[in-house]
C-alpha positions, 0 to 999 in steps of 0.5 A, spaced: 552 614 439 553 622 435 547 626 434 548 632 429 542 637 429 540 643 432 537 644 439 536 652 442 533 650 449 530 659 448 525 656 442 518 653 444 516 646 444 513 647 438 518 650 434 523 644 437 527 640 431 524 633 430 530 629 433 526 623 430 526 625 423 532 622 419 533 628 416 536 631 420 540 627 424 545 622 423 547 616 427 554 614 427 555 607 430 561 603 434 562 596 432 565 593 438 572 589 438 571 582 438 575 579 445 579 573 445 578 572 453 574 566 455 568 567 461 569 565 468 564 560 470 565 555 477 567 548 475 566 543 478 573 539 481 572 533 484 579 530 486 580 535 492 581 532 499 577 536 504 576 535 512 569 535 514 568 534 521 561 532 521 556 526 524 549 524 521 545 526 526 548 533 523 546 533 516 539 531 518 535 537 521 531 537 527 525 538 524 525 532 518 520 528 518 524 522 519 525 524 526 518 524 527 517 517 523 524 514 528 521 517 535 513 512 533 517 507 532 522 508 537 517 507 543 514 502 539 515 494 543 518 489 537 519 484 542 515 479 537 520 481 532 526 480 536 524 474 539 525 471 533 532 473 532 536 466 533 543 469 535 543 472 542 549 474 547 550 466 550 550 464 542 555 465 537 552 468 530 552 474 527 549 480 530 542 480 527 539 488 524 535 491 529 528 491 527 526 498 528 531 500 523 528 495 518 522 497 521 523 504 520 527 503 513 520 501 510 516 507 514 520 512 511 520 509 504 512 508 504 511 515 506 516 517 500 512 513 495 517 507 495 515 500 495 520 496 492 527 493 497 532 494 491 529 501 491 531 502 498 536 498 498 538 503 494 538 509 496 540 507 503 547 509 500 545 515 496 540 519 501 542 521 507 535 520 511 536 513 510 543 513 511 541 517 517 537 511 520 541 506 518 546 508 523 552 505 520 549 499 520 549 495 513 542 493 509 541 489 503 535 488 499 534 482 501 534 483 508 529 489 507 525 483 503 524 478 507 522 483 512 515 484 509 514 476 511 512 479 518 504 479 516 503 476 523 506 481 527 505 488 524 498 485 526 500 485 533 503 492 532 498 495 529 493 492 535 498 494 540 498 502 538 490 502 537 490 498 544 495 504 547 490 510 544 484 507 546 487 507 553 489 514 554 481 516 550 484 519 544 480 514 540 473 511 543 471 506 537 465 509 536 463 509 529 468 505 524 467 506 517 469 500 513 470 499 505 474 494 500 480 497 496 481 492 489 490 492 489 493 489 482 496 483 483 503 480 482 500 476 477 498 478 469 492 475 466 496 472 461 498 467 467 491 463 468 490 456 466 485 452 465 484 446 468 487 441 463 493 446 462 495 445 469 495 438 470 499 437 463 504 443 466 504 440 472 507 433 468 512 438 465 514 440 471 515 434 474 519 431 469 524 437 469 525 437 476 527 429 476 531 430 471 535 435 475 535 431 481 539 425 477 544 430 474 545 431 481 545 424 484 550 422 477 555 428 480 554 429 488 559 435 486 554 438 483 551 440 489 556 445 490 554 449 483 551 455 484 548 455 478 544 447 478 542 449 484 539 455 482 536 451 476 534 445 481 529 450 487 528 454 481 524 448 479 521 446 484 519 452 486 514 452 479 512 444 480 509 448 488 506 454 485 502 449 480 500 444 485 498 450 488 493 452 483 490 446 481 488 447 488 486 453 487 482 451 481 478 447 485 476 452 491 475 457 485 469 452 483 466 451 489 466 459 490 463 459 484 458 454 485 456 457 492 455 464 489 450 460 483 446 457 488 444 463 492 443 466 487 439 461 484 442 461 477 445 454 474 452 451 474 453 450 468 459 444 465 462 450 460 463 454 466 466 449 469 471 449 464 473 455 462 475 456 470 482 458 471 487 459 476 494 463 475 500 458 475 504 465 477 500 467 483 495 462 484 492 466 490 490 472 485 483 471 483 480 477 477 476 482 480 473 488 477 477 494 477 474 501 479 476 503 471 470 497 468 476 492 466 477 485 470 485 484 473 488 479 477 487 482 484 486 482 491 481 485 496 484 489 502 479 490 508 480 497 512 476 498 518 477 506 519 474 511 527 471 515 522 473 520 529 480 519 529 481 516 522 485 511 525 485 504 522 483 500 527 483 493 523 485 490 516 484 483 512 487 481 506 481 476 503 480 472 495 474 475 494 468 480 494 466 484 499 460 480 500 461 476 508 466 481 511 462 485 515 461 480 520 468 478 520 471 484 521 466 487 526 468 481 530 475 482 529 475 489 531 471 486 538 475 482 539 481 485 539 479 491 543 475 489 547 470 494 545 463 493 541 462 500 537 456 503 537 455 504 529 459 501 523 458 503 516 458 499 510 456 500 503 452 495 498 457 491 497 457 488 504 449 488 505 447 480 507 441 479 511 445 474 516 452 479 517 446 485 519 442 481 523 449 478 527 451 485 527 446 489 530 445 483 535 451 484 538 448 491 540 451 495 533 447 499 529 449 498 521 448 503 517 447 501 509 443 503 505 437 498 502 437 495 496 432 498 491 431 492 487 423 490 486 421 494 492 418 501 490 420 503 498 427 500 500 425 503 508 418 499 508 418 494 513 416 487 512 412 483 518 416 476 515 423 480 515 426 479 523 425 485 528 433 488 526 431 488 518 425 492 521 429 496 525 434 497 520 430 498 515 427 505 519 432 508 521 436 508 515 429 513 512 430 518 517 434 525 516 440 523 522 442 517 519 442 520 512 448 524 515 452 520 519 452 515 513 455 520 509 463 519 514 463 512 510 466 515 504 469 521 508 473 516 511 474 510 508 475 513 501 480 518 504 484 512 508 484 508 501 486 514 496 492 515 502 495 508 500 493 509 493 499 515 494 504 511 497 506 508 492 500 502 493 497 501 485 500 494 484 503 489 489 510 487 487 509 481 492 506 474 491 502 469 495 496 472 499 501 471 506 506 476 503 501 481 501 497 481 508 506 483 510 505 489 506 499 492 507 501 491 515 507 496 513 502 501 510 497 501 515 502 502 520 505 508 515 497 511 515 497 511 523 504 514 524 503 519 519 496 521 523 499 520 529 504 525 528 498 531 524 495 530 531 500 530 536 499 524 539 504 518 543 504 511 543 
């Protein structure tokens, strides 16, 4: 750029020539010469052989949280799992997949959010943390499935770690909040039938699976087929899953009934008929859900140490929380050896015999009362039994105000934790195979805090 004008450093401020008036300068610009050279950019070249000298425990830093997730686990006693293992050093077979590596898989992958096998399975050759705990051991999906099965068992674990932390005082049991979580079931709404309905689909089903039977029995080499004998346990399959709902039905109807007459309300034939149960997952039953609306569902059951924020005991049940608080308290008992001093519940369980049982057993229950038809909640009743009475006292005072406030801080937490890792609807049918996944999930939670808190089995 040029400028022609007229500038004499000896002239004032004042007396300079304007340098931004047009008139008194001209700009006289360069157009720059356009260039036939190409950028220079780094791309990628994917067929270069290269020498790397390397191990995975190398690629994993030491400070990663499967590290930590490996070495719970590591300490964990698998005995009941592996006793199960078929194959052995004095037998032939093929080496079995040490559980602590599907254990750990499926820890991991929870703590990631992760919920489904083929997912895992998945990423157990495209991520180096799970490629890490596999060790060179090859998985597949169905493996990492079954695994689930295990309901049982992860019951025992779950026990043996708390009974562990109990032993060196790091959890006293002292004061348990519990609370249901209403998951969405594998089942959609669409798969519920009335009774007529599943006996005619049951018919069907029937029919289908001694046609394919026949076909079988004219051609023996059919057997070999693949494909037929897909078709064949995929049908019985569905004649099992419907029978299995007709009786469903019928326990559905009993229920129904039992919850009529305490409540003194009429059974009606009409409500009788527009019963149903799902042909899918005939263990499903619809609930109200938190956002208004009623979905095939199972109830999970969480006990938490509102000290320690451990969970202590989990159940998988059908229906409501109405019943559960002494079924869980006993469990807790019994499986500890250890009578907590205060358990806290909301509404939903309040049952006049469960809160009775309860406190006889030398724990005190705090839920608030129910405020129906009573102008005082707290005021006590000369009929009711000295525990009501008891109770009824104790939950009008100010310390009791307070220590009722931990059932939210602990078991909504404890719920909202599941929520996140990745537990919205189940992928699982049967309620034998939900109880498996909500084992790995309660074990994922106590790992988890045991690492913030520093703790060892």
């Amino acid at each position: 750029m040029c400028f022609k004008g007229y500038f004499n450093p000896g002239i004032p401020m004042n007396d300079t020539p304007n340098l931004f008036n047009t008139s008194e300068y001209t700009v006289e610009t360069k157009t720059p010469e356009i260039s036939n050279s190409k950028p220079r950019v780094n791309s990628p070249v994917r067929n270069q052989i290269e020498f790397v000298s390397t191990c995975l425990d190398n690629l994993i830093s030491e400070d990663h949280p499967v590290r930590n997730i490996w070495g719970y686990i590591d300490q964990m006693d698998l005995s009941i799992i592996t006793k199960k293992i078929q194959s052995t050093s004095n037998s032939p077979g093929r080496p079995a997949i040490d559980p602590k590596i599907l254990l750990a898989l499926w820890i991991y992958a929870l703590v990631e959010g992760i919920g489904s096998a083929r997912v895992i399975d998945r990423y157990c050759s495209e991520h180096l943390a799970f490629k890490w705990i596999c060790g060179g051991v090859s998985v597949n999906y169905h493996t990492i499935s079954d695994f689930r099965k295990n309901s049982e068992e992860f019951d025992q674990l779950v026990t043996m770690c708390i009974a562990r932390l109990i032993q060196r005082d790091l959890i006293t049991l002292k004061r348990i909040s519990q609370d249901g979580m209403k998951v969405r079931a594998s089942a959609g709404s669409s798969s519920f039938r009335r009774k007529p309905r599943l006996k005619e689909l049951l018919s069907i089903a029937k029919e289908r699976v001694e046609i394919l039977r026949k076909e079988i029995d004219a051609d023996p080499s059919q057997c070999l087929n693949r494909q037929m004998a897909a078709r064949k346990r995929a049908a019985e399959e569905r004649k099992s899953r419907i029978e299995k709902a007709i009786d469903e039905h019928k326990k559905v109807i009993i229920e129904k009934g039992r919850t009529k007459k305490k409540h003194r309300k009429p059974f009606t034939d009409n409500e009788k008929k527009e019963i149903r149960a799902s042909i899918t997952d005939p263990d499903a039953r619809k609930m109200i859900m938190g956002n208004g609306g009623y979905n095939p569902a199972f109830n999970v059951q969480l006990a938490v140490d509102t000290n320690s924020r451990f969970i202590v005991g989990y159940d998988v049940i059908k229906n409501l929380d109405s019943g559960q608080l002494s079924k869980m308290f006993a469990e807790v008992k019994e499986n500890y050896n250890i009578t907590p001093e205060q358990w806290l519940v909301d509404k939903g369980y309040l049952e006049f015999n469960d809160l009775i049982k309860v406190q006889k057993s030398g724990c005190k229950v705090y839920v608030n009362p129910s405020l129906k038809g009573k102008k005082d909640p707290n005021a006590i009743n000369e009929k009711e039994d000295a525990e009501l009475g008891e109770w009824r006292k104790r939950m009008g005072t100010e310390e009791a105000k307070e220590i009722y406030k931990d059932r939210a801080s602990n078991s909504e937490w404890a719920n909202a934790g599941m929520r996140n890792r990745g537990l919205g609807q189940l992928l699982v049918r049967g309620i034998n195979a939900v109880k498996g996944v909500i084992g790995l999930q309660v074990l994922a939670h106590n790992i988890v805090r045991a690492t913030r808190l520093n703790y060892a089995w």
